[in-house]
Each structure stands twice: as C-alpha cells, then as structure tokens.
TINUTOR-559579 format. One record per residue (C-alpha): residue in three letters; x, y, z negated. Coordinates in steps of 0.1 Angstrom, whole numbers, plus 5000, padded with zeros to 4 digits. Layout:
N
residuo xx yy zz
ALA X Y Z
...
//
This chain:
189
residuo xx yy zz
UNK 0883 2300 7230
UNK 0875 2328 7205
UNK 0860 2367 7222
UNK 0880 2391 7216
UNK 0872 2415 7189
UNK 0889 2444 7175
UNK 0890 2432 7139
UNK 0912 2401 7145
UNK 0945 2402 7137
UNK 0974 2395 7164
UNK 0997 2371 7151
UNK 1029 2362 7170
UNK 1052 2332 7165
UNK 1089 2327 7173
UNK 1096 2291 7187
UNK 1127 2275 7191
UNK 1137 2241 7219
UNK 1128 2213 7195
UNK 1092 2233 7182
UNK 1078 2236 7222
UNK 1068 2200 7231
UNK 1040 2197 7209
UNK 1028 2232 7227
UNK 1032 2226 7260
UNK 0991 2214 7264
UNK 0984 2250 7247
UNK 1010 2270 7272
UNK 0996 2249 7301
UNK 0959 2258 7294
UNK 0971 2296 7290
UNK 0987 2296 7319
UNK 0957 2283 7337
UNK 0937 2311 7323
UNK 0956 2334 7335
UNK 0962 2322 7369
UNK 0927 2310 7383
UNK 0944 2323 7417
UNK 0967 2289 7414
UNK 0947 2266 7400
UNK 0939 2241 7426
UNK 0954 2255 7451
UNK 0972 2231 7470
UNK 0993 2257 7484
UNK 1004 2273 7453
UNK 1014 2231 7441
UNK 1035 2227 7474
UNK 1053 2262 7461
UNK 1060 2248 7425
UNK 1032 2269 7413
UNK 1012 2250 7392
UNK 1006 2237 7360
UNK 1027 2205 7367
UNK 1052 2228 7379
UNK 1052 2248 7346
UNK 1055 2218 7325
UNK 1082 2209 7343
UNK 1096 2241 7341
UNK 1095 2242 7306
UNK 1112 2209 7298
UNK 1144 2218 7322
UNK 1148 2256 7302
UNK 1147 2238 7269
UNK 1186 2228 7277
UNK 1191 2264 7278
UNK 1209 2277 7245
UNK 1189 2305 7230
UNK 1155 2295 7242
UNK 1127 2311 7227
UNK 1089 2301 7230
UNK 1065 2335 7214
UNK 1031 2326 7213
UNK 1003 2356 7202
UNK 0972 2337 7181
UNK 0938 2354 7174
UNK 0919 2341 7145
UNK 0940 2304 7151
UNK 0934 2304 7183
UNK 0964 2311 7212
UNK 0959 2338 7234
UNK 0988 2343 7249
UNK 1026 2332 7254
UNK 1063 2341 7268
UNK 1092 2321 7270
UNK 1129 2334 7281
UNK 1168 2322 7277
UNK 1200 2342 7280
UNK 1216 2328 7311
UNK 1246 2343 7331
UNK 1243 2360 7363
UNK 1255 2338 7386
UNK 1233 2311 7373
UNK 1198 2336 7375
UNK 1204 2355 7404
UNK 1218 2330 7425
UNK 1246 2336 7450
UNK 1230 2353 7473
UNK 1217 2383 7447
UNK 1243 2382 7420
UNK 1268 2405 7438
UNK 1232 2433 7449
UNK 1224 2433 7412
UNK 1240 2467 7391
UNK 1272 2456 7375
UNK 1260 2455 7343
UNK 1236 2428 7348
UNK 1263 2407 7361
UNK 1284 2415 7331
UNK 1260 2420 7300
UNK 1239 2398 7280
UNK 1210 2388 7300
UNK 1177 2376 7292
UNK 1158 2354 7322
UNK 1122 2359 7316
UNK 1104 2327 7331
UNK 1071 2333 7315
UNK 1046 2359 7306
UNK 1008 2349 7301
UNK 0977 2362 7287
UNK 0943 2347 7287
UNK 0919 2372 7308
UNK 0895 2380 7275
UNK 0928 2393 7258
UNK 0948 2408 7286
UNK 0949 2450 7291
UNK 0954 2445 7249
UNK 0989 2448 7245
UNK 0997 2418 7236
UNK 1015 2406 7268
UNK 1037 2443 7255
UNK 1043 2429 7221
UNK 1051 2393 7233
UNK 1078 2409 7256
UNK 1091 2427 7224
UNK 1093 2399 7205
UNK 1117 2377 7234
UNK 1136 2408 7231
UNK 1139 2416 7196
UNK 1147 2367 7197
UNK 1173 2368 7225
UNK 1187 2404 7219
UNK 1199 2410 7255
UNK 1213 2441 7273
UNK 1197 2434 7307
UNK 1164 2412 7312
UNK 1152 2400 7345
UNK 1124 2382 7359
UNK 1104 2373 7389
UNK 1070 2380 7402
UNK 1046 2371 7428
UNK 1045 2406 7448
UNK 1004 2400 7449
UNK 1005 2398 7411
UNK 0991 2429 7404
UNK 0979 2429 7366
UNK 1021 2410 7361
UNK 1035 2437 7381
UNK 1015 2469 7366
UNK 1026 2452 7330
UNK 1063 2449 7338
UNK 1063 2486 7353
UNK 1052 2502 7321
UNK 1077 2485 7308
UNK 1105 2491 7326
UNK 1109 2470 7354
UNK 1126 2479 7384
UNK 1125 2462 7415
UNK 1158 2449 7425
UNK 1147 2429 7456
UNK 1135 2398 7471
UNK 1138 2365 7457
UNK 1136 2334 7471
UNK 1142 2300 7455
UNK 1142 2277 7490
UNK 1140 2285 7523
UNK 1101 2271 7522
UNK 1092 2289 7488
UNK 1075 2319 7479
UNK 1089 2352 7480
UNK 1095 2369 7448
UNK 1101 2401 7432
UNK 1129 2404 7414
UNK 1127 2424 7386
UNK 1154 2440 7361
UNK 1155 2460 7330
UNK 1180 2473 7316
UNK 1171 2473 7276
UNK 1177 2502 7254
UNK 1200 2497 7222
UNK 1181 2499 7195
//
C-alpha cells in the first residue's frame, strides 16, 4: 500500500454489477484495513461481520437494480470504497421499522448504503465524504439510509457530518448485532 501524501491525486471510479467481481479481493482487503476490530474475531464472524460475510454480501446486492461499486485510488493504488442500491422501504427497513421511519423515506427514492470504507493511512481525508458523494450523485436518491455499529466511532462521526440522523435500533436476527439506523434525507440539487 502507498503513504499518503498530499500531492497524489484522488481518483474515484463508478462501478456497475457485472464490473465488481473482479474487485471483490481489493474491497475485501479494504475492508480489512479498516476494521482490524473484526478481523479475527470469531465473535464478529458468528455476527456476519467478516470478510466472508462481506463477500457474500456483495454477491447477494449485485441482483439489486441500480447497484453501484465507487472505489477512491491514490497513485493506482485503492484506498477506499462504497457500495449502495436503491431499494424500497419495506425491503430496507424491515417490517418492524418501516412504519417508525418519516414518510418520506417510505415513499421517496431511497438509497441503502451497505458500505463505506477507508484504509486507516487515508481516512480523516475526505475521501470517505467524496465516495458518499459520488453513490449519491450514481443512485440519485431522495432519502439514504444505512446502518452502523453504535461503537463505530470514526463511521459514526463521518455519517454525522454528513447528515445522518439516528432513526433507531436495528436488528437483523434476534441473535445479531444491534445497529444504528441511520437516515438522510438528501438535498435537491
């Protein structure tokens, strides 16, 4: 991996379904990076929170119409990555949340945000901010939502600044971990 220096230039590349196999080694090993909390953890594997899990993941939100992959390179070299789908409300928030969410999440384009990493060299950069820009500026949704680990710190600093309200807990099975969810609702440009 390359050190960060300030005369690089950030480069950031749209990716659609069929383009993502081939990167799914490179998202893996970013995703590692940036969670050395879950890396061999065999408590964060038996919560779906590992790199198996991710790659898995991956492949099951290619189905998804409008999936896009952004990946942010320095120098050749990937640094960071996001991926997101529009999905409807009842299929995101579940049926226990979708009616608690504000109506217009439930009713408006919606953007799931599964994934938002940056290698810790390049994070506190922006670039986690301008890969969120560009699944925005791909999907072009009216509401985006996502969910975090509450003990996420660095995640949940990033998604306040931009935006992000909590909207309550999550929880994919009775045995899983408890999430934050998290909405924004996106300004019109």
């Amino acid at each position: 991996m390359s050190t960060p220096s300030a005369g690089t230039a950030l480069v950031i590349r749209t990716y659609g379904p069929g383009q993502v196999p081939p990167l799914l080694d490179v998202i893996a090993d970013i995703w590692a990076d940036a969670h050395p909390e879950l890396v061999d953890n065999p408590g964060a594997e038996a919560s779906g929170l590992s790199v198996p899990a991710l790659r898995r993941q991956v492949q099951g939100h290619l189905k998804h119409a409008g999936f896009a992959l952004v990946v942010a390179y320095v120098g050749g070299t990937a640094v960071g990555f996001g991926y997101a789908f529009p999905c409807s409300a009842a299929y995101w928030f579940g049926p226990a949340l979708v009616d608690e969410v504000p109506e217009g999440a439930r009713t408006e384009r919606l953007m799931g945000l599964c994934e938002l990493a940056v290698r810790p060299p390049w994070q506190a950069r922006g670039i986690g901010t301008r890969l969120h820009a560009e699944l925005l500026a791909a999907i072009a949704p009216q509401w985006s939502s996502l969910l975090a680990l509450p003990s996420n710190e660095r995640g949940q600093d990033l998604y306040a600044r931009l935006g992000y309200r909590y909207a309550g807990p999550y929880r994919g099975s009775a045995d899983g971990p408890e999430f934050d969810l998290l909405l924004l609702r996106v300004d019109p440009k």
